[in-house]
C-alpha positions in Angstrom: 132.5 -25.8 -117.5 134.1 -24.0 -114.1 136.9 -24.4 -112.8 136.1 -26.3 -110.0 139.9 -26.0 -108.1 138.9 -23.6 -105.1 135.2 -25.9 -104.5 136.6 -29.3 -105.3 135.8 -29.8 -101.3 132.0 -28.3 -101.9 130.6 -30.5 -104.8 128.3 -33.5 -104.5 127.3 -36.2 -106.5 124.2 -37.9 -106.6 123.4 -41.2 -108.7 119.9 -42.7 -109.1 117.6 -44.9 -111.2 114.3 -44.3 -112.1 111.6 -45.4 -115.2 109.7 -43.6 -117.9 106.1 -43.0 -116.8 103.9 -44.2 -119.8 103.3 -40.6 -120.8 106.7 -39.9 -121.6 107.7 -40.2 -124.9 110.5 -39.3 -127.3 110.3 -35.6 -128.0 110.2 -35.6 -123.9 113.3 -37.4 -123.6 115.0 -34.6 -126.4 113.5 -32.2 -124.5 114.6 -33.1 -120.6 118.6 -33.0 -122.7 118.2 -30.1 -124.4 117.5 -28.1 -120.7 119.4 -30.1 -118.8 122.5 -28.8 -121.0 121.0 -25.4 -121.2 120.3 -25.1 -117.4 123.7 -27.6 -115.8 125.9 -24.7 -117.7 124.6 -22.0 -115.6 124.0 -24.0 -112.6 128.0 -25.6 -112.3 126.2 -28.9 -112.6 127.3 -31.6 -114.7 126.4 -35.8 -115.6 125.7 -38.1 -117.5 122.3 -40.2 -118.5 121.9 -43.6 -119.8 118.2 -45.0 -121.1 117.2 -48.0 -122.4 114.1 -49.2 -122.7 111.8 -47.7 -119.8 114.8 -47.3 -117.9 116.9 -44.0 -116.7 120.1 -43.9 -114.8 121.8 -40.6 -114.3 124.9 -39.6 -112.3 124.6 -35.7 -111.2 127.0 -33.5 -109.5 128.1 -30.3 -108.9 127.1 -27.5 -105.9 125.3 -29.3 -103.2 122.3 -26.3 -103.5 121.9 -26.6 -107.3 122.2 -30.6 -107.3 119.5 -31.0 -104.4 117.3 -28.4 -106.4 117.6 -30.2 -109.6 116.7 -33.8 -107.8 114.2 -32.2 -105.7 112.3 -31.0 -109.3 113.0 -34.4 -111.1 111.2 -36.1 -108.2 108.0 -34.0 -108.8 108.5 -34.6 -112.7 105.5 -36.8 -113.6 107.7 -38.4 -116.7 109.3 -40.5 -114.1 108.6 -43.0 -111.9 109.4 -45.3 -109.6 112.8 -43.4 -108.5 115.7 -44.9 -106.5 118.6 -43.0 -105.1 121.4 -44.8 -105.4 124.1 -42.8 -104.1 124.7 -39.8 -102.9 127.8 -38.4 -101.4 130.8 -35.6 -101.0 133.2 -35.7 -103.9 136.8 -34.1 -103.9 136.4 -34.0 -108.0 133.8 -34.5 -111.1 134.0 -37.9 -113.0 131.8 -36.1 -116.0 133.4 -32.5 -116.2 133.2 -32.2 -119.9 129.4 -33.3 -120.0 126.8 -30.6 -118.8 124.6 -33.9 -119.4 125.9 -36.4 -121.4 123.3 -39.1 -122.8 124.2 -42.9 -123.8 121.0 -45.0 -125.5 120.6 -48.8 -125.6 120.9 -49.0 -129.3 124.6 -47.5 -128.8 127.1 -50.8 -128.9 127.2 -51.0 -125.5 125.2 -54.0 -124.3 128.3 -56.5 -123.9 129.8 -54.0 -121.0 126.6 -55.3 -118.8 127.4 -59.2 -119.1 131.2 -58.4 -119.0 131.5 -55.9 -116.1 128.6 -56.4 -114.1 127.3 -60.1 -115.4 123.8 -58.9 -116.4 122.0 -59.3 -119.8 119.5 -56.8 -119.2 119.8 -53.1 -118.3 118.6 -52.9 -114.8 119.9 -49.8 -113.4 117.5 -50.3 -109.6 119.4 -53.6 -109.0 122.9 -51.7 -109.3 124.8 -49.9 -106.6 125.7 -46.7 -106.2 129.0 -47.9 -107.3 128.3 -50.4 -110.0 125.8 -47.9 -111.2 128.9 -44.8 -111.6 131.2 -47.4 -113.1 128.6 -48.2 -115.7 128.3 -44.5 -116.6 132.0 -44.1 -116.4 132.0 -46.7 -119.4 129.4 -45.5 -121.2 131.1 -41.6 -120.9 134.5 -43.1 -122.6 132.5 -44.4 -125.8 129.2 -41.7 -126.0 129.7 -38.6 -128.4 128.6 -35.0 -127.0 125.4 -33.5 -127.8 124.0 -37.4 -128.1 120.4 -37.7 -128.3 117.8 -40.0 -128.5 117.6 -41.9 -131.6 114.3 -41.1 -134.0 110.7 -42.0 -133.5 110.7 -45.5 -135.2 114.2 -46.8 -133.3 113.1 -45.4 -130.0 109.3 -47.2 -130.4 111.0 -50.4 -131.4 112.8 -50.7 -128.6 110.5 -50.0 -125.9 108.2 -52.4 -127.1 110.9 -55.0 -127.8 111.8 -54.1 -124.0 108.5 -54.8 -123.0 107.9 -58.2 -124.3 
């Protein structure tokens, strides 16, 4: 990633939540990683992504004109839905600068961290914060691997329909 010393006064950082439309499925969800990390390099942006279930939450920063431009095309993207910017503000540094987009699933052992730092049982990333919602990322970031993706066809299914019972 850049050195981001002489811009550290010209980055933003932008966290939201969102769901899966119903048309979104697994190969989607490899594929929005694979060109997020392909495209963030070039574009100075980095983050981090958590989804469980149906659910997205995504921390983004970097240059104000490349982060509005990303967020601006994720809007129109019909594989999500019901989008809710959390935060959005003027950082002096990056909290993810080693992740052009990192990615955290549910099935990772990270459930506990809801009930103990935020006293929820369910992942419900639109009833967070803009701060709860970067402190849960910031967790998940310690504890993810890089180049994490989604888990295979049968794990991914059994989950979303366990989610939606």
């Amino acid at each position: 990633m850049k050195n981001d010393s002489h811009a550290a006064t010209n980055l933003v950082r932008l966290v939201y939540a969102s769901e899966k439309s119903p048309e979104c499925a697994i190969q989607d969800l490899r594929e929005i990683l694979a060109i997020a990390r392909s495209h963030n390099r070039g574009a100075g942006i980095t983050g981090f992504l958590c989804f469980s279930g149906d659910r997205f939450l995504q921390a983004i920063e970097g240059p104000p004109k490349a982060v509005n431009e990303l967020y601006a095309s994720m809007l129109k993207d019909k594989r999500h839905q019901r989008v809710q910017l959390l935060d959005y503000r003027n950082v002096a540094h990056r909290e993810f600068p080693q992740w052009e987009m990192g990615y955290a699933h549910s099935l990772d052992p990270h459930s506990e961290v809801l009930g103990t730092h935020f006293g929820k049982h369910a992942f419900a990333p639109h009833e967070l914060t803009g701060i709860e919602a970067l402190d849960l990322l910031r967790i998940l970031a310690t504890s993810t691997r890089p180049g994490e993706v989604p888990p295979d066809r049968e794990r991914f299914e059994v989950e979303t329909s366990a989610n939606s019972a």
